[in-house]
VOPAGU-2260 file (C-alpha; in pm, 1 decimal, decimal comma):
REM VOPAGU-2260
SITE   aa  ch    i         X         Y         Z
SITE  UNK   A    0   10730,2    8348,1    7547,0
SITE  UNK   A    1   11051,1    8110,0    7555,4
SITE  UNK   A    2   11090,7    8061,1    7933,7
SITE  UNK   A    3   11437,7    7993,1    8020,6
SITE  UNK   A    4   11494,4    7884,4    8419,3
SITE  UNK   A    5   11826,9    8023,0    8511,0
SITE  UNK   A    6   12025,8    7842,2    8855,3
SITE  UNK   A    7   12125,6    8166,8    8992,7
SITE  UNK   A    8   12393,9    8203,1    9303,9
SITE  UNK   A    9   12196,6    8062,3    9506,8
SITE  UNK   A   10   12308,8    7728,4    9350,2
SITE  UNK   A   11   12618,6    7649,4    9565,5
SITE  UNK   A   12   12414,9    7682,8    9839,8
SITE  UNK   A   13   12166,7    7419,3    9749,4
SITE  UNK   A   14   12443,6    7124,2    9705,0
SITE  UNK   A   15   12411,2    6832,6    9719,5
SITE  UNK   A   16   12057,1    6831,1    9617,8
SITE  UNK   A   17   12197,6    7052,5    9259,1
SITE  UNK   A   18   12494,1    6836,9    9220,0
SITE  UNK   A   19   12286,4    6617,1    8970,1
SITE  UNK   A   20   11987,9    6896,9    8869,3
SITE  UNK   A   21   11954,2    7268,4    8825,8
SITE  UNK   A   22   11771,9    7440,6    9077,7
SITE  UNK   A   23   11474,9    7456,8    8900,4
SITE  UNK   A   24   11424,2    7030,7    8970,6
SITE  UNK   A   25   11380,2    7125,5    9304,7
SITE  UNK   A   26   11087,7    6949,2    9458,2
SITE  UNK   A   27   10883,5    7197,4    9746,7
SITE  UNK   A   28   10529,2    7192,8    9808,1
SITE  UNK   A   29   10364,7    6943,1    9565,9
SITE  UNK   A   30   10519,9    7036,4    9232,2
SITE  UNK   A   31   10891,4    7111,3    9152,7
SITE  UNK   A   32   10997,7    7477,3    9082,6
SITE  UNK   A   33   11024,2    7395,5    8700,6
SITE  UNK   A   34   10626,6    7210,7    8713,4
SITE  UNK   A   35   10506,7    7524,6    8880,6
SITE  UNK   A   36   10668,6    7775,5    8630,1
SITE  UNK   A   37   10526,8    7551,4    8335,6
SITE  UNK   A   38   10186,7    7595,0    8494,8
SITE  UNK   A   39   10166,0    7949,0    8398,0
SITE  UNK   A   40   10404,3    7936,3    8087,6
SITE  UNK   A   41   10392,5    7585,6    7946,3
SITE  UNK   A   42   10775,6    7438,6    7832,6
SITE  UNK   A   43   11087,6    7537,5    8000,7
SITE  UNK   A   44   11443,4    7480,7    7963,1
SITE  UNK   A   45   11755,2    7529,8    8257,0
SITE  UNK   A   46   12042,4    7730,5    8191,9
SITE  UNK   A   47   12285,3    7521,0    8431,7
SITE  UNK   A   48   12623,6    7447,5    8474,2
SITE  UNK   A   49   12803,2    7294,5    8226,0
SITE  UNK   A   50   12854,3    6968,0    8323,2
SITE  UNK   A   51   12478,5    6963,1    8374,6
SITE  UNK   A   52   12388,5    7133,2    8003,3
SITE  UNK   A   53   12454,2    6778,8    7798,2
SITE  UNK   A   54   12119,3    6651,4    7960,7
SITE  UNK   A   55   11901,8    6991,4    8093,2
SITE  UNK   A   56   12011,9    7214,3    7771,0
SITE  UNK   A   57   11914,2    7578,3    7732,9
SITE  UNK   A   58   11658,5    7660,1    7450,2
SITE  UNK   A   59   11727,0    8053,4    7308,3
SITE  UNK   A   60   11499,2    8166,4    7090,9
SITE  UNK   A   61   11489,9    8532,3    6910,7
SITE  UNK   A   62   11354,7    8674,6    7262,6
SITE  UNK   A   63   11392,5    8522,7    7593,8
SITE  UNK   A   64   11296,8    8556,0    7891,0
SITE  UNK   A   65   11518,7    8466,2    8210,0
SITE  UNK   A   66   11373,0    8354,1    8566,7
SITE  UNK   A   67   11549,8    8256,5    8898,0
SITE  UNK   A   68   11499,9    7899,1    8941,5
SITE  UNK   A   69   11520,4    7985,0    9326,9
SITE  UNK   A   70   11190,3    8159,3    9305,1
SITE  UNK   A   71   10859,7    8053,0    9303,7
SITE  UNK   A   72   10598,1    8190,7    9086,0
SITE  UNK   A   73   10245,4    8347,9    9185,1
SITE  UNK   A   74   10010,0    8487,6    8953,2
SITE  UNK   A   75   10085,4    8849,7    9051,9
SITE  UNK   A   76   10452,4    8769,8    8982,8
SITE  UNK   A   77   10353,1    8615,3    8648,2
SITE  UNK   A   78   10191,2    8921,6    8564,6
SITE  UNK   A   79   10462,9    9128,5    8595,5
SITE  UNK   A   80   10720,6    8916,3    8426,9
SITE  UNK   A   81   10460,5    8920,5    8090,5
SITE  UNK   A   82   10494,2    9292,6    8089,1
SITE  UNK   A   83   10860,0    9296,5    8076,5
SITE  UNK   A   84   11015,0    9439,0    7739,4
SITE  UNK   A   85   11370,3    9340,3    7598,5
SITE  UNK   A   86   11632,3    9530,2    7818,1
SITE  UNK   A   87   11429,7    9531,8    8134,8
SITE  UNK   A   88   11487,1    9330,7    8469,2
SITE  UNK   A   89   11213,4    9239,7    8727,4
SITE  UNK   A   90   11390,5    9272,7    9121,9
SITE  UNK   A   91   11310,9    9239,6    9474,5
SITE  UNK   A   92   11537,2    9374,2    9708,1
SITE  UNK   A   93   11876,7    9196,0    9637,7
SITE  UNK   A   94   11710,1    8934,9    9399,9
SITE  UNK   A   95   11675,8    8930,7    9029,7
SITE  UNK   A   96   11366,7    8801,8    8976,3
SITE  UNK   A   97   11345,4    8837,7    8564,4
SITE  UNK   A   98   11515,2    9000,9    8285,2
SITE  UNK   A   99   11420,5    8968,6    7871,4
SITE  UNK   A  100   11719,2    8968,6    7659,2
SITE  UNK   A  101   11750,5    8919,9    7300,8
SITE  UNK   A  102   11889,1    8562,0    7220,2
SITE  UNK   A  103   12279,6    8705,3    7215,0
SITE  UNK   A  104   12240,9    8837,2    7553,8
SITE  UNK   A  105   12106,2    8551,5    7679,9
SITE  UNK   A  106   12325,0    8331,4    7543,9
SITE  UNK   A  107   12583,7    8565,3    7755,6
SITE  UNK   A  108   12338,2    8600,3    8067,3
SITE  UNK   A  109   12569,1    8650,5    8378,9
SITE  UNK   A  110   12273,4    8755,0    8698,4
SITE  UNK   A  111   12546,6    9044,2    8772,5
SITE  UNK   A  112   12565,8    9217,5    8398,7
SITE  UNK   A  113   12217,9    9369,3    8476,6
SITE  UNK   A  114   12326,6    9724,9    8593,1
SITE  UNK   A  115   12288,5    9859,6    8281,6
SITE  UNK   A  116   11869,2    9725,4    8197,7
SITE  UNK   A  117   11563,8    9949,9    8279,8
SITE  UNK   A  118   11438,9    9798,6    8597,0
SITE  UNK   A  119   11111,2    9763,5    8804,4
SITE  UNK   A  120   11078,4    9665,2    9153,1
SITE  UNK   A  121   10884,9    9386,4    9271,2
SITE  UNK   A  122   10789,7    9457,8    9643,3
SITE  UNK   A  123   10517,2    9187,8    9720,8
SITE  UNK   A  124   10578,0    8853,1    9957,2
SITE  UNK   A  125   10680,5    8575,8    9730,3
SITE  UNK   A  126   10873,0    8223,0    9829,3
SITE  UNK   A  127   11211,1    8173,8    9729,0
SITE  UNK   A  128   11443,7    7842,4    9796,9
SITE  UNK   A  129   11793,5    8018,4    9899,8
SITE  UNK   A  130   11890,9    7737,8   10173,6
SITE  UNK   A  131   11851,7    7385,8   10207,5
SITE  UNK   A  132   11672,7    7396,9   10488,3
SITE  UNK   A  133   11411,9    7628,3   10344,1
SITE  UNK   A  134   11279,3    7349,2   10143,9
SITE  UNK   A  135   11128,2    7177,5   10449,2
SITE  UNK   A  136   11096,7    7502,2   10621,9
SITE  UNK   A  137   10879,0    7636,3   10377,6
SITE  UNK   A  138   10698,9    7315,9   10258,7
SITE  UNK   A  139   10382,8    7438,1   10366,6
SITE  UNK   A  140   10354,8    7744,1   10214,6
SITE  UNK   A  141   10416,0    7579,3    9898,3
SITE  UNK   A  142   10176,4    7310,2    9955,4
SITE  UNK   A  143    9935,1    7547,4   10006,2
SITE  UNK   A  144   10005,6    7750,9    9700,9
SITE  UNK   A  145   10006,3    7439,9    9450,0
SITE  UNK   A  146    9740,5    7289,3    9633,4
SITE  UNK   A  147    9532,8    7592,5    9470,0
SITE  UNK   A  148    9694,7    7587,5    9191,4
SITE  UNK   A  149    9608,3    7262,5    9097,1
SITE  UNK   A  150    9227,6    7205,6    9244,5
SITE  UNK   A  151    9101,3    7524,4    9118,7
SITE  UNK   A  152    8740,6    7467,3    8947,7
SITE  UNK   A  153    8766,1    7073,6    9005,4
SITE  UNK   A  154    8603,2    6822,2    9254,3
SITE  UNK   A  155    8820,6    6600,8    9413,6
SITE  UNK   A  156    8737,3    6211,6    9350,3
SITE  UNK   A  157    8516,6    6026,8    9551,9
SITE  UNK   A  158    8675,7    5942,7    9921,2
SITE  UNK   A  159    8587,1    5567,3   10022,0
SITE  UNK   A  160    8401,7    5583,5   10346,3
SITE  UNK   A  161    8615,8    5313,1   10519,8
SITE  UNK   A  162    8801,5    5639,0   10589,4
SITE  UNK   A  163    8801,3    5886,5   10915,8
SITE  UNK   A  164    8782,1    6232,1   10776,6
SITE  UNK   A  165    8830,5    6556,8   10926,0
SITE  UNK   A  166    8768,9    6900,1   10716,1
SITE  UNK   A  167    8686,3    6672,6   10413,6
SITE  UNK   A  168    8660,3    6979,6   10161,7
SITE  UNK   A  169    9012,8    7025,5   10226,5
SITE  UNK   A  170    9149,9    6691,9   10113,5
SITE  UNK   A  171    9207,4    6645,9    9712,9
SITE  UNK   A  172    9235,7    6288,9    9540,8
SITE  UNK   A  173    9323,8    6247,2    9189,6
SITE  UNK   A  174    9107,5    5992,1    8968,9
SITE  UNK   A  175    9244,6    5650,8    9030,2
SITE  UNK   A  176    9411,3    5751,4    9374,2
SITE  UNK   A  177    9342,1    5496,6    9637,1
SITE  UNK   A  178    9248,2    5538,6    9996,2
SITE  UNK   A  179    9160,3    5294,4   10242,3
SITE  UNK   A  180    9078,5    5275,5   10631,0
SITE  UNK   A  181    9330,1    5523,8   10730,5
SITE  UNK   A  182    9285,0    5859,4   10914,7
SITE  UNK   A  183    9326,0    6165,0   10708,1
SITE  UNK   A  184    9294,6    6532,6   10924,6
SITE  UNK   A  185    9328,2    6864,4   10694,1
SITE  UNK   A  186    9290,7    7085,5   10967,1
SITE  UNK   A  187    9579,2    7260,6   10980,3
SITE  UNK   A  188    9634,0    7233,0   10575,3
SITE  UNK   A  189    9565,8    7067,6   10233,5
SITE  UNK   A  190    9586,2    6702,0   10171,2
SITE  UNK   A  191    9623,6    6595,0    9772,0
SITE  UNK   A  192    9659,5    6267,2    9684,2
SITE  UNK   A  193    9797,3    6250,6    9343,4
SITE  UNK   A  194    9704,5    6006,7    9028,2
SITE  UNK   A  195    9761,5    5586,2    9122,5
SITE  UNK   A  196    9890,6    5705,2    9429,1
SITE  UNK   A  197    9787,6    5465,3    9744,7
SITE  UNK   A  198    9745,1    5519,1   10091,3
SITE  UNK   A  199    9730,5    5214,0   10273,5
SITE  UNK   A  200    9524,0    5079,8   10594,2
SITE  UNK   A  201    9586,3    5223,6   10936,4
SITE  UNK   A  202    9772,0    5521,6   10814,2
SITE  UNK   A  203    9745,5    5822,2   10998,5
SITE  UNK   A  204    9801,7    6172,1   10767,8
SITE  UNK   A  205    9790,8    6534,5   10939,1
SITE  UNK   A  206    9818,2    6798,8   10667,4
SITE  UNK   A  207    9996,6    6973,5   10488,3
SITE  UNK   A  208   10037,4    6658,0   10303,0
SITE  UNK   A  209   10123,3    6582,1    9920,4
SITE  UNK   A  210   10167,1    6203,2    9772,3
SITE  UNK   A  211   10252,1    6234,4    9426,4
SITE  UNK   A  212   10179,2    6031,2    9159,8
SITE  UNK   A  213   10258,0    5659,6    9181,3
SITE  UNK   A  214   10375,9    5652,6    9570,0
SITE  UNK   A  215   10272,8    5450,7    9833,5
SITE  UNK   A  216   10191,2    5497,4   10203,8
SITE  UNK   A  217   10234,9    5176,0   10364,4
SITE  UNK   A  218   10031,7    5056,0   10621,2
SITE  UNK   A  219   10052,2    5205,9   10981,3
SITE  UNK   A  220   10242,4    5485,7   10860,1
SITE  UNK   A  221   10225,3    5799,4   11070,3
SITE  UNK   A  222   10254,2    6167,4   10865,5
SITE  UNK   A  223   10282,9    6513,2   11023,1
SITE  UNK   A  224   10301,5    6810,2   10810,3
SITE  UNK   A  225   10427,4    6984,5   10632,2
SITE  UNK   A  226   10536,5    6669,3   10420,1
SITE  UNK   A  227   10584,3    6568,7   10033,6
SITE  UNK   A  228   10631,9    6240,9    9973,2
SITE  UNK   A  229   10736,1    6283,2    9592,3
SITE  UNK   A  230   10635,4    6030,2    9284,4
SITE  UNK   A  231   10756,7    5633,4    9244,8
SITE  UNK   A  232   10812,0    5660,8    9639,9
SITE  UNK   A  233   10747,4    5419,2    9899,6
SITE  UNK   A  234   10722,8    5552,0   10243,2
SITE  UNK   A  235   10644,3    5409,4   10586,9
SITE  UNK   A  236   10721,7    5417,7   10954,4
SITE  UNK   A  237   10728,3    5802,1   11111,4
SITE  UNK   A  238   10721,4    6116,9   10874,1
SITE  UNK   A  239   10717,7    6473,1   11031,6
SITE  UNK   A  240   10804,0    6804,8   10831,5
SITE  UNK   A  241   11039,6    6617,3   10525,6
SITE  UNK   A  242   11001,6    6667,2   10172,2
SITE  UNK   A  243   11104,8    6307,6    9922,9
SITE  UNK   A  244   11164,2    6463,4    9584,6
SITE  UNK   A  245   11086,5    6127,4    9428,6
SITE  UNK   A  246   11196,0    5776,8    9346,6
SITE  UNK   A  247   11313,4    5732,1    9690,9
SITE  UNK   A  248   11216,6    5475,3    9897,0
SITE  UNK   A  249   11181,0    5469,5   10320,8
SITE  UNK   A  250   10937,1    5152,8   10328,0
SITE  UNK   A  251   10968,4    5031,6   10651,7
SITE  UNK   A  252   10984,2    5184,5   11014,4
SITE  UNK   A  253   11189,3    5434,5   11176,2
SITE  UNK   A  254   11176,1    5849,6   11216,8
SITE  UNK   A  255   11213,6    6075,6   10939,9
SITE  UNK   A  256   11182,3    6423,9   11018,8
SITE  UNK   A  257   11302,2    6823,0   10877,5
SITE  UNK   A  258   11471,1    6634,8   10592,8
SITE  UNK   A  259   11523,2    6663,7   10262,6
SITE  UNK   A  260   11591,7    6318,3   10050,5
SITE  UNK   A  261   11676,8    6302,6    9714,4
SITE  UNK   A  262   11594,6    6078,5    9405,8
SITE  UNK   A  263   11694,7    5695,4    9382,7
SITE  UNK   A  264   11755,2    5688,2    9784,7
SITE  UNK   A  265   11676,6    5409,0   10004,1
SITE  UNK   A  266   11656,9    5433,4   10386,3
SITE  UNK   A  267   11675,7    5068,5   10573,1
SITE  UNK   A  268   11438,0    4965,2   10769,5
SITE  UNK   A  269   11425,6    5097,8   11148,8
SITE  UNK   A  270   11661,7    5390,8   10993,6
SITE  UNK   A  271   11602,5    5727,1   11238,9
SITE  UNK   A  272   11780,8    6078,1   11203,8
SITE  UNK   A  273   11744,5    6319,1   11509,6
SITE  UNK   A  274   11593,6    6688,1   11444,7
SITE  UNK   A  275   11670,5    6840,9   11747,0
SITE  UNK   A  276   12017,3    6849,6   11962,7
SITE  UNK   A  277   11985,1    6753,8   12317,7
SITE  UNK   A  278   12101,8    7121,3   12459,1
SITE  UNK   A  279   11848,0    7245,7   12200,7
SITE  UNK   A  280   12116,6    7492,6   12068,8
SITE  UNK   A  281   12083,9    7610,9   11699,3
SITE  UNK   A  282   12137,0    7333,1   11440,0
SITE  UNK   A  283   12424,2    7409,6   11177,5
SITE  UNK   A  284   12430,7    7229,6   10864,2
SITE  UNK   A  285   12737,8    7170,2   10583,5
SITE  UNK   A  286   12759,0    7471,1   10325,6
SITE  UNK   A  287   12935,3    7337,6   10033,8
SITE  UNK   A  288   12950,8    7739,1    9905,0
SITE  UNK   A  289   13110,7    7835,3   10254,4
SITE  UNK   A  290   13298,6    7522,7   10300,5
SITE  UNK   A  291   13186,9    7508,4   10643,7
SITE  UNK   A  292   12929,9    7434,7   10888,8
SITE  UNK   A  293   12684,8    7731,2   10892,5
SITE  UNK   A  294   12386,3    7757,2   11128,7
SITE  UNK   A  295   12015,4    7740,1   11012,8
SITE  UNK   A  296   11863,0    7927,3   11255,7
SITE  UNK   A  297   11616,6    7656,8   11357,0
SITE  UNK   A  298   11636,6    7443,5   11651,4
SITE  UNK   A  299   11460,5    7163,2   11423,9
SITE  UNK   A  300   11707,8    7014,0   11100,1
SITE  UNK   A  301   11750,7    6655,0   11048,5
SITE  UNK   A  302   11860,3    6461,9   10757,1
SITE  UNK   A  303   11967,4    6641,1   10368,2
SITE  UNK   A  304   12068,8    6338,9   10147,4
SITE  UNK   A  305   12155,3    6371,9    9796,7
SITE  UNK   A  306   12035,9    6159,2    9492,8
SITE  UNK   A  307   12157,5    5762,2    9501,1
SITE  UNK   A  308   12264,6    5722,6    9832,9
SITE  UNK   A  309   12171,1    5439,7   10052,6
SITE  UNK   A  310   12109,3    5353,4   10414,8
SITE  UNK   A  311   12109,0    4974,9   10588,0
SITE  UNK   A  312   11920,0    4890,5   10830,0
SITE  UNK   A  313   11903,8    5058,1   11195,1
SITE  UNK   A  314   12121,4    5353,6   11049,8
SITE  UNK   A  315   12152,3    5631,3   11279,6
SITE  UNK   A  316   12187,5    6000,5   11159,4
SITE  UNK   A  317   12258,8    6311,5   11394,6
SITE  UNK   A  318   12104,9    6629,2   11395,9
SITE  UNK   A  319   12199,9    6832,5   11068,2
SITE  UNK   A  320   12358,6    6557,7   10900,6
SITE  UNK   A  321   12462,0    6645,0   10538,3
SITE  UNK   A  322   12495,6    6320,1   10296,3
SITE  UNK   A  323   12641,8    6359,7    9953,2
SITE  UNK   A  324   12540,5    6199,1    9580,9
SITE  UNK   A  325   12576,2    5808,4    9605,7
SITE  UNK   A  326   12698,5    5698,0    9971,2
SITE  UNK   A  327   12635,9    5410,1   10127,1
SITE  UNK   A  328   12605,0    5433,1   10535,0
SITE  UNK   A  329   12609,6    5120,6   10718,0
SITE  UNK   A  330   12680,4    5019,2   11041,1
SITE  UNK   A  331   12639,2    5109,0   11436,7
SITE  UNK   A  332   12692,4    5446,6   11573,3
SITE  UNK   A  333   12610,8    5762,9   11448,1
SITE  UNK   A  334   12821,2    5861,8   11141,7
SITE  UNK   A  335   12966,0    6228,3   11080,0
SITE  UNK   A  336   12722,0    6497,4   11030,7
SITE  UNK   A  337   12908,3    6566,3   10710,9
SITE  UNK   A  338   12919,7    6287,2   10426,2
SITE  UNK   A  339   13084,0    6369,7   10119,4
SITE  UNK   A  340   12993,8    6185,8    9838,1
SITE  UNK   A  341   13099,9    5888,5    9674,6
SITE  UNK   A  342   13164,2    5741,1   10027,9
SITE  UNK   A  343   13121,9    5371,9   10165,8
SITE  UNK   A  344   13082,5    5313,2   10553,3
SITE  UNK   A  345   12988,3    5454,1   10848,8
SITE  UNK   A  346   13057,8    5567,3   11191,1
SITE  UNK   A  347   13391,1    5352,5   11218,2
SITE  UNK   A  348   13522,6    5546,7   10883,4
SITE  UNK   A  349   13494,4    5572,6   10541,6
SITE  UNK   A  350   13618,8    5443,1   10209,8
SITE  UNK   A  351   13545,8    5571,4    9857,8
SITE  UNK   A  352   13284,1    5436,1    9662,8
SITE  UNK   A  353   13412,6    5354,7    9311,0
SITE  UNK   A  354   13301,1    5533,7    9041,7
SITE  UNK   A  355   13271,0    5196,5    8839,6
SITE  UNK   A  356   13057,3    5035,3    9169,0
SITE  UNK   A  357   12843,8    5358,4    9200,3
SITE  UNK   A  358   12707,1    5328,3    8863,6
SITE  UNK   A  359   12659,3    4958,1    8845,8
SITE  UNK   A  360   12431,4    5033,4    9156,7
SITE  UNK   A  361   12256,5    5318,4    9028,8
SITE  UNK   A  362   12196,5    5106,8    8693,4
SITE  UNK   A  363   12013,7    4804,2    8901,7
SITE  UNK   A  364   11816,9    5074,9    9107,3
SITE  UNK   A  365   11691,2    5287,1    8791,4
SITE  UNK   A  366   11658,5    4952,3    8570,1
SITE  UNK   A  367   11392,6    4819,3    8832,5
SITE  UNK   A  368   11162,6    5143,8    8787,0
SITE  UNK   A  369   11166,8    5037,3    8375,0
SITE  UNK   A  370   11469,4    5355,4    8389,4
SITE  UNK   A  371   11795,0    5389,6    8183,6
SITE  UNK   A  372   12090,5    5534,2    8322,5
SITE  UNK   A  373   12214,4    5760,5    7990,6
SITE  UNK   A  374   12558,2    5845,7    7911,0
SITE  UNK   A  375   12445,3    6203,3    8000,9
SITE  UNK   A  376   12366,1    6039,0    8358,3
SITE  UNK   A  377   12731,4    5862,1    8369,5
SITE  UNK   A  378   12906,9    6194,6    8243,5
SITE  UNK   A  379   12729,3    6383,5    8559,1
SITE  UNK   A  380   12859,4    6107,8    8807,4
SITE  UNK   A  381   13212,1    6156,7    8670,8
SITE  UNK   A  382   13241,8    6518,8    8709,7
SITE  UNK   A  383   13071,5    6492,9    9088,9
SITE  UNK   A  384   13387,4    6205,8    9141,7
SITE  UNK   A  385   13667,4    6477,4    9012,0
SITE  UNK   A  386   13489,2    6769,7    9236,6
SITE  UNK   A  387   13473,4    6560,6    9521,5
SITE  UNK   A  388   13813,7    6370,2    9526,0
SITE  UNK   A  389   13938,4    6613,6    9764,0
């Protein structure tokens, strides 16, 4: 089958976070949408905006098959979408779930134009990503689900017994993770610790709890689930309930909590965000779709940062604090809870960050991980500049 991930209109709602990556990139649980899809069907490809097509292009073949990168599969799900024929849709509710079009159709696909297919309702539970906050709100469901998914029929790797655990045959490391004198409790969920990942002494995980491939707990560091710290990420101080989708770094101390961070961020050290407002009213968060603060429903939202941006040291961030694609917050006081991007300061204003500075800084950051910035890369930032000059 020729799987093609589709963003869906859900999208707008997901910025900043699908400024630089379809929907489908989106890192919940321990695997991104896409890496969970590909689990079931093998290769994908995005159909995306346009600006993002030059570097996540669409593959059509003869017959296609069309899934909302908002959703996340199960195998019941998967079932379904294998018994779909050309001309017929898969929906739940208000969401399109599937549809199989020939490759002229596809290459046409608009999610409305789907009145006119043979359809079958889907009526079971499944998770879907429609908000930002979802993504930490739901982390735990989704570690739970790939957790499965990905230590079915294995044995985890030997556990070195300088380590405290507690519900042992819940806690999953990869071969050549490392694990030393910390504290890990699975109680209340999974803990996977992925290939040449390292958790260093005195660290102190409660599940959920995912570190992916090449990431580092440092020592002392304190994790509460439901928390993903994502691959190439360094992460230390206080974690509670935030999901890293990778390449990110928060090394040092400091409180991290209901967040969302991007790839290529770096929080300074002693950097905090607050998750819950002092009257304890509802938190609202920036809606780039609505243009306007909308609430989440949740008493608990802290920090949604986009790819590239940056943090110095003792940075303060208020409750439901929206920061866009490559800012750099400095400074005492708390800034605004809304950051667009390409923005330089902090909580006594801000200037805007050059296009030519941004991607000097993004080349040093990448170039360190043995990265390239492409020209596909540089044409992204340039279009995020024009649709965020205002």
């Amino acid at each position: 089958m020729n799987i093609i991930l589709f963003d869906g209109k859900r999208r707008n709602h997901l910025l900043p976070l699908t400024f630089t990556r379809p929907v489908a990139d989106i890192r919940i649980g321990i695997l991104t949408i896409r890496e969970k899809w590909e689990h079931y069907f093998g290769k994908t490809s995005s159909l995306t905006e346009d600006y993002l097509s030059g570097k996540f292009p669409a593959n059509f073949a003869a017959d296609n098959i069309l899934i909302n990168s908002s959703v996340c599969p199960d195998e019941d799900m998967v079932k379904k979408i294998k018994e779909l024929k050309t001309g017929e849709v898969l929906i739940a509710e208000n969401t399109l779930i599937a549809v199989a079009l020939p490759k002229d159709k596809a290459e046409a696909f608009k999610e409305s134009d789907t009145d006119c297919y043979v359809k079958h309702n889907y009526i079971a539970k499944f998770l879907q990503v429609n908000n930002l906050w979802d993504i930490f709100q739901k982390n735990a469901e989704a570690i739970e689900a790939d957790f499965k998914l990905l230590t079915k029929g294995r044995k985890s790797a030997k556990i070195s017994e300088s380590n405290t655990l507690i519900n042992p045959e819940n806690i999953f490391l990869e071969e050549g993770a490392k694990v030393e004198a910390s504290v890990i409790n699975a109680s209340s969920g999974p803990v996977y610790i992925a290939k040449d990942a390292e958790v260093m002494e005195g660290s102190l995980i409660r599940g959920p709890f995912a570190l992916c491939e090449h990431s580092t707990l440092k020592m002392g560091a304190k994790i509460y689930g439901a928390t993903t710290i994502g691959p190439h990420s360094k992460v230390g101080g206080e974690v509670n309930n935030s999901v890293i989708f990778g390449y990110s770094n928060k090394a040092h101390d400091g409180f991290l909590g209901n967040a969302v961070i991007g790839e290529w961020c770096n929080l300074g050290a002693d950097s905090n965000n607050s998750n819950l407002k002092n009257n304890y009213a509802e938190v609202k968060l920036w809606n780039y779709a609505e243009n306007t603060f909308v609430s989440t429903g949740s008493q608990f939202c802290g920090l949604i940062m986009g790819d590239h941006s940056k943090c110095g040291i003792n940075t303060m961030f208020n409750t439901g604090t929206v920061v866009g694609v490559s800012c750099n917050i400095f400074g005492a006081g708390f800034p605004r809870n809304f950051v667009p991007s390409f923005s330089w300061g902090g909580a006594n204003g801000f200037m805007i960050y050059s296009l030519e500075k941004a991607l000097e800084t993004a080349k040093l950051v990448m170039e360190r991980r043995h990265i390239g910035l492409t020209k596909e890369d540089e044409k992204i930032f340039e279009y995020i500049t024009e649709l965020t000059k205002k």
